[in-house]
C-alpha positions as CSV (number, residue, x, y, z in Angstrom):
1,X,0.0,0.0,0.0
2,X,0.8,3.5,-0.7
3,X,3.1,5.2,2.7
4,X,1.8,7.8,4.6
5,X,-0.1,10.9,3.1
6,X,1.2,14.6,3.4
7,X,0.4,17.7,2.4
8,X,2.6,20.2,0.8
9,X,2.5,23.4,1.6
10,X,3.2,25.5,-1.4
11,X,-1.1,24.3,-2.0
12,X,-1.8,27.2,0.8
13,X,1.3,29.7,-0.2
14,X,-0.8,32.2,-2.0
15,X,1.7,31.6,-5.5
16,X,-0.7,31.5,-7.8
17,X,-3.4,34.0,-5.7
18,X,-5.2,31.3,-4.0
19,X,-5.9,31.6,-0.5
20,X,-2.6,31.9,2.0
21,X,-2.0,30.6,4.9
22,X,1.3,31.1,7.2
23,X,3.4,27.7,8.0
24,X,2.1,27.3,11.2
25,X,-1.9,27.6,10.4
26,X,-1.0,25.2,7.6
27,X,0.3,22.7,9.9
28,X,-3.1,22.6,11.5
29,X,-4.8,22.9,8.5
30,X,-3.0,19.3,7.3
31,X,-3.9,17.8,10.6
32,X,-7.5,19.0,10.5
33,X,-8.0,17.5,6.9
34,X,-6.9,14.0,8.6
35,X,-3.1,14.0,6.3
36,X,-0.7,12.3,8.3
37,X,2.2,14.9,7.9
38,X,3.2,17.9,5.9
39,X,5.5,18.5,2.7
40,X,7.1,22.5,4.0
41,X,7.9,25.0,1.1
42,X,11.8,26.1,2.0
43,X,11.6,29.1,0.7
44,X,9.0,32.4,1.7
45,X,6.6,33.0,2.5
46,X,6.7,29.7,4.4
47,X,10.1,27.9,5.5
48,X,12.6,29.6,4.5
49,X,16.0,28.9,6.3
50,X,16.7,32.6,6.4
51,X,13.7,33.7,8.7
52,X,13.7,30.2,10.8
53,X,16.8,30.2,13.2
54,X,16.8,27.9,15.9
55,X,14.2,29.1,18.2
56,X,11.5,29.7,15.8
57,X,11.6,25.9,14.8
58,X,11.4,24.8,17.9
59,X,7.9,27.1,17.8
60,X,7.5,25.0,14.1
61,X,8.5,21.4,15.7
62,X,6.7,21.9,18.6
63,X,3.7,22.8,16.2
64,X,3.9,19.5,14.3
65,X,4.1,17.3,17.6
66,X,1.2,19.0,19.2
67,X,-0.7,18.2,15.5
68,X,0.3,14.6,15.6
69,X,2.1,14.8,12.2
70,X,4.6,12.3,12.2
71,X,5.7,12.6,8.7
72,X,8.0,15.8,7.3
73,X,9.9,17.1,3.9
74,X,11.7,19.9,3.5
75,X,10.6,21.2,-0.2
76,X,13.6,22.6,-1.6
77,X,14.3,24.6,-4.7
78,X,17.5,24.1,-6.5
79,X,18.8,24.5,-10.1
80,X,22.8,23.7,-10.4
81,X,23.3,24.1,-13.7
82,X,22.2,27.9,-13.2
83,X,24.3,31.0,-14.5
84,X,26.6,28.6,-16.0
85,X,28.1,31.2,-18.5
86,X,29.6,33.1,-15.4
87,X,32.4,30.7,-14.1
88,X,33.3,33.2,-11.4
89,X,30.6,32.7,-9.8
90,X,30.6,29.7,-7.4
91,X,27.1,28.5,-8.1
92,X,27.2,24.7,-7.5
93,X,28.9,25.8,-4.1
94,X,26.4,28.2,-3.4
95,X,23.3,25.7,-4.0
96,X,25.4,22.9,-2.0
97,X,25.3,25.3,0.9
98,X,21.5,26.2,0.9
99,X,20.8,22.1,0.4
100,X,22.9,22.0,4.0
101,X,20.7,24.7,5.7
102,X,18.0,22.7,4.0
103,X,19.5,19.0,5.8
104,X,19.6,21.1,8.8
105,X,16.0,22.6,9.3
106,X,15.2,18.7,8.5
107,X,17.2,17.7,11.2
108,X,16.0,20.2,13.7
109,X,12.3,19.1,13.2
110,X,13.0,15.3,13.5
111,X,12.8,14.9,9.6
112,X,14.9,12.7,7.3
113,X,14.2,13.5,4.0
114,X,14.5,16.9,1.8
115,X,13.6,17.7,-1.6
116,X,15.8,19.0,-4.2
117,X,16.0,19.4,-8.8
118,X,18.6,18.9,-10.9
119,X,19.1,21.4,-13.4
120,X,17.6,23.2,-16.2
121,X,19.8,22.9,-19.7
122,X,22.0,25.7,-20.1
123,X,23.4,26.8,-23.4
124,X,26.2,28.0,-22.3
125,X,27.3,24.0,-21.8
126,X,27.3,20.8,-23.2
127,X,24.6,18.0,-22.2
128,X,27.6,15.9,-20.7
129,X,29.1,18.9,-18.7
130,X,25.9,19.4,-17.1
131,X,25.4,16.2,-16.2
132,X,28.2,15.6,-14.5
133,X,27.9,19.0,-12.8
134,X,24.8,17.6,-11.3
135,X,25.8,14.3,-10.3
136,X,28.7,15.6,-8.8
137,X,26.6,18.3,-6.9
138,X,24.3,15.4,-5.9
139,X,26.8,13.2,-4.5
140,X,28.2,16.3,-2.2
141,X,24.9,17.0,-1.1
142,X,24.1,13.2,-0.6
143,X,27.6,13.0,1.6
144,X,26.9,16.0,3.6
145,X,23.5,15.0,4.5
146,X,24.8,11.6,5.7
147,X,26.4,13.1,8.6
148,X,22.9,14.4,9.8
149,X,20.7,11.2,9.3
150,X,19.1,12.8,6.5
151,X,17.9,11.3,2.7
152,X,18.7,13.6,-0.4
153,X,14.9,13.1,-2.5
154,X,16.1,14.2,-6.4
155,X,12.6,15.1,-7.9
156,X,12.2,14.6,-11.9
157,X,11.6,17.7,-12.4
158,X,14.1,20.0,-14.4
159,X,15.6,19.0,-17.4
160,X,18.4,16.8,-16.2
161,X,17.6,13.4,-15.7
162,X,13.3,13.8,-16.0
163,X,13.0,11.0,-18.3
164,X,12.2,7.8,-16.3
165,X,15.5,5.8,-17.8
166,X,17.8,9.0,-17.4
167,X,16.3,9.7,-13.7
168,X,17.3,5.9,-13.0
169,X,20.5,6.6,-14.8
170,X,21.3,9.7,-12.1
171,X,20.6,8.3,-9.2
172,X,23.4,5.3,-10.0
173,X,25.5,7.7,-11.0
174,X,25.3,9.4,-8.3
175,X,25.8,6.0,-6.0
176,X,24.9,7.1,-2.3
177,X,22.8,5.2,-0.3
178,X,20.7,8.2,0.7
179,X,20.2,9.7,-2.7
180,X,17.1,8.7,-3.3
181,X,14.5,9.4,-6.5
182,X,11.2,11.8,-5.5
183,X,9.6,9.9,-8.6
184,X,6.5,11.4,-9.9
185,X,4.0,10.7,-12.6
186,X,3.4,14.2,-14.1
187,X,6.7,14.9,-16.1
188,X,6.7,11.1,-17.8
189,X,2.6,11.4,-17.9
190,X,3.6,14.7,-20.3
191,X,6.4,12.5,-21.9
192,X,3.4,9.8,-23.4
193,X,5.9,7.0,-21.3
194,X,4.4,3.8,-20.4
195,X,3.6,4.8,-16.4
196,X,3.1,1.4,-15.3
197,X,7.0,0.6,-16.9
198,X,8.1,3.6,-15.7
199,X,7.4,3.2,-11.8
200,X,8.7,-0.4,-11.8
201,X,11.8,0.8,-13.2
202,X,12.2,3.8,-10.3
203,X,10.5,2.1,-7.6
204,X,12.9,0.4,-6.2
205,X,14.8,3.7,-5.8
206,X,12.0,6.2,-4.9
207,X,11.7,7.3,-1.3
208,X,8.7,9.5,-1.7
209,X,6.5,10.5,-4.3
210,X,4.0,13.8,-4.8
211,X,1.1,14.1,-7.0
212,X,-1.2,16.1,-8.8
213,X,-4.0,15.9,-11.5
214,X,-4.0,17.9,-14.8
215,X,-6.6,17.9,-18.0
216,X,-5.1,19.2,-20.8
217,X,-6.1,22.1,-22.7
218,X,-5.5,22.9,-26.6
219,X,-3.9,25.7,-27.6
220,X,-4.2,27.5,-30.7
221,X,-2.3,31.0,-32.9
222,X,-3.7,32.1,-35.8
223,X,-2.2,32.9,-38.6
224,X,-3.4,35.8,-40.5
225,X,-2.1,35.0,-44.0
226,X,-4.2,31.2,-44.1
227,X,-7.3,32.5,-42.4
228,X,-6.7,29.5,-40.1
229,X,-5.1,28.3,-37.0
230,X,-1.6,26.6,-36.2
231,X,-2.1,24.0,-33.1
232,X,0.6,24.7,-29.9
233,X,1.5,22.8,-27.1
234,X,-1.0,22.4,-24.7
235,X,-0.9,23.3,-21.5
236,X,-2.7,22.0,-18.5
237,X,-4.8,22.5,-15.6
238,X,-5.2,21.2,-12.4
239,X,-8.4,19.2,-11.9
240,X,-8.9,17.3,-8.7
241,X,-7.0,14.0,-8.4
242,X,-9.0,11.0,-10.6
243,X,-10.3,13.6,-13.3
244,X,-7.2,14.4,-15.0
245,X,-5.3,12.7,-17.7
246,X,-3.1,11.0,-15.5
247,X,-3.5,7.2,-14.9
248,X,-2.4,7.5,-11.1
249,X,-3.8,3.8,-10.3
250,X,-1.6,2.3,-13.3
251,X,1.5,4.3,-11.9
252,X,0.4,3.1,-8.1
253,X,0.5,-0.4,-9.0
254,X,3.8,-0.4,-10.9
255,X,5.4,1.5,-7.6
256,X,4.1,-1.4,-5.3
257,X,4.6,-4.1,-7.4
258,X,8.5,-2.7,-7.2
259,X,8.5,-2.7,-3.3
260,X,8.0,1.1,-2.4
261,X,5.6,1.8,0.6
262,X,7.0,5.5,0.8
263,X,5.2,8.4,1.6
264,X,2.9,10.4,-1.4
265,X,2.0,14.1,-1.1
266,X,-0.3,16.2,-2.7
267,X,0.4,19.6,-4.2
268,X,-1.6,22.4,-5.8
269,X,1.2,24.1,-7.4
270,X,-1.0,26.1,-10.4
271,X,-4.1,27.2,-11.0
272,X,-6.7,25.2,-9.8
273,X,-10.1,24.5,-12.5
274,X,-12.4,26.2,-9.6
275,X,-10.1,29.0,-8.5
276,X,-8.0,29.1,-5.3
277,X,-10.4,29.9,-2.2
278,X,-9.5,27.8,1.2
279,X,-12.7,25.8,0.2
280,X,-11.7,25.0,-2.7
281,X,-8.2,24.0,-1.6
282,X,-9.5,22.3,1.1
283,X,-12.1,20.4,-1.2
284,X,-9.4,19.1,-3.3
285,X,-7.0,18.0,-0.5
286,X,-9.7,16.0,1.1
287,X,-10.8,14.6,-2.8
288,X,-6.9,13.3,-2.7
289,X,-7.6,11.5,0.3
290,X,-10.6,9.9,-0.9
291,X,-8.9,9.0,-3.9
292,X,-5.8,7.1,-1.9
293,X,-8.3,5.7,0.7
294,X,-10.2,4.2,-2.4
295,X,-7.2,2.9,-3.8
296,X,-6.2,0.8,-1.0
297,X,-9.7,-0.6,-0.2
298,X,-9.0,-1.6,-4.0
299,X,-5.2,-3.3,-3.1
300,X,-6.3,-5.0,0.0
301,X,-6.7,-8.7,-0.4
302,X,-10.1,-10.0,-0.3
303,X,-10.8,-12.1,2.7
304,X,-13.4,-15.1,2.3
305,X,-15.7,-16.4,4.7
306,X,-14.7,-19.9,5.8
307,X,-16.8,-22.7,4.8
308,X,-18.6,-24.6,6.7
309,X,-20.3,-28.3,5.8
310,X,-23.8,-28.9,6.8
C-alpha cells in the first residue's frame, strides 16, 4: 500500500493568488483535513532557512508534535546548472550550501528527508558537462546530509535526468545510499511514457512521491495569412486527483509491485479549475484523500468467509 499521506504546503502559499495561509496555520490545517504529515515550502513565504533560526523551529517542531504529524519534507528549490556562462561565480557551491541549511531545518524538526531538482539545460554548456555537474553536486549534497541522518529526494523535475530511464540513470551515478529518487508521474505522464513501466523501473529507488492531476487544454495561434489556425503545445490545468489525464492507479500499481511503501504528497502548485479559495483548496485536498483511501480498499486482499459443511 501507498506510505503515509502529506500535504505540501506550497497548495496554501498564495503563488498562484489562491488563498494563503502562514506555516504554522497550515500545519493545523494538514492535521484538521486527517493527512498524516506535511511537505514544508523552504523558501518564503513559508520555510525559509533565512527567517527560521533555531528558536522559531522549535515554535515549528513543537507545532507538528502537538498536530500529531509524524511525517515531514523539507521542499527545496535548487537549479545547479544555473548561470553557467559566469564561471566566477561559485554556483554549484552556493546551491550545495543552501541544500545543507536545507538538511539542517530537516534535522531540527525530526525529519529525514528533503527535496531538491537537478538542473535546467544551459546553453552555455554541453549535455555531458551538465550532467556531470549535477551528479557531482548530488553526491556532495548526498555526503553532507549523511552526517545528519538525512535522505537527499532528487525530484524529476528539471531538465536533467526527467526521463524515467535518465532519472534511474542519475541516481546510480550518483551511488549514495541516501540519494534517493522523488519519482512522480506528471513529467513522464507529459512525456506519453508507459507509467506502469516507468514506476517499476524507479520504484525500487523512490523514497517519496508527490502528486497532482491535470486535463489538458488545446492551444491555438492564428495565422493571419491562411485565415486559419496553427495547433501549440497544450498546456494543463489542475483538476482534482481522478479527473485528469493522469493514470495514477496504473502508476500506483507499478510502484508497489517494485517494493516502495513511501510516503505520497499532494500539491496544488498552479491554477486550480475552480479557482483558489480555502474551500476550494480544502475540497481538493480531502478529494486526494478519498482517492488514496479508495485505492487501497482496492489493493487489500479480499478475505473469504470460511466454509462450513452442513
Amino acid at each position: 500500500m501507498p506510505g503515509p499521506t502529506l500535504l505540501h504546503s506550497v497548495s496554501y502559499s498564495g503563488s498562484w493568488g489562491q488563498w494563503f495561509l502562514p506555516v504554522d496555520e497550515f500545519i493545523d490545517k494538514a492535521a484538521y483535513l486527517g493527512f498524516d504529515g506535511v511537505m514544508l515550502m523552504a523558501k518564503r513565504p513559508h520555510l525559509s532557512p533565512l527567517d527560521y533560526p533555531p528558536t522559531p523551529l522549535g515554535m515549528i517542531r513543537n507545532r507538528l508534535e502537538k498536530s500529531g504529524l509524524k511525517h515531514l519534507v523539507i521542499a527545496g528549490y535548487t537549479n545547479f546548472t544555473a548561470d553557467m556562462e559566469h564561471s566566477e561565480v561559485p554556483n554549484v557551491e552556493i546551491q550545495i550550501q543552501h541544500t545543507m541549511e536545507l538538511v539542517r531545518l530537516a534535522a531540527g524538526l525530526g525529519g529525514s528527508l528533503v527535496r531538491i531538482f537537478t538542473g535546467y539545460e544551459h546553453p552555455a554548456a554541453s549535455f555531458g558537462a551538465q550532467w556531470n555537474r549535477v551528479v557531482g553536486a548530488l553526491r556532495e549534497c548526498s555526503q553532507r546530509a549523511a552526517v545528519f541522518g538525512v535522505t537527499i529526494g532528487v525530484q524529476n523535475h528539471h531538465d536533467i535526468g526527467v526521463g524515467y530511464e535518465s532519472m534511474h540513470d542519475l541516481i546510480a551515478a550518483v551511488n549514495e545510499p541516501n540519494c534517493r529518487a522523488f519519482f512522480d508521474a506528471w513529467a513522464p505522464a507529459l512525456h506519453g511514457a508507459d507509467l506502469g513501466a516507468a514506476a517499476r523501473k524507479l520504484g525500487p529507488v523512490t523514497a517519496h512521491t508527490t502528486v497532482a492531476d491535470y486535463q489538458l487544454r488545446p492551444r491555438y495561434k492564428y495565422e493571419p495569412a491562411l485565415v486559419n489556425y496553427t495547433r501549440e503545445t497544450a498546456y494543463t490545468q489542475a483538476v482534482p486527483m481522478g479527473e485528469g489525464f493522469i493514470d495514477y492507479q496504473t502508476f500506483f500499481d507499478g510502484l508497489m509491485e517494485s517494493g516502495f511503501r513511501g510516503g505520497v504528497a499532494y500539491e496544488m502548485c498552479s491554477p486550480l479549475l475552480h479557482g483558489g479559495s480555502v474551500d476550494t483548496l480544502d475540497r481538493y485536498a480531502r478529494k486526494f484523500l478519498e482517492y488514496i483511501e479508495a485505492y487501497r480498499d482496492r489493493r487489500s486482499p479480499v478475505t473469504e468467509s470460511p466454509q462450513h459443511s452442513s
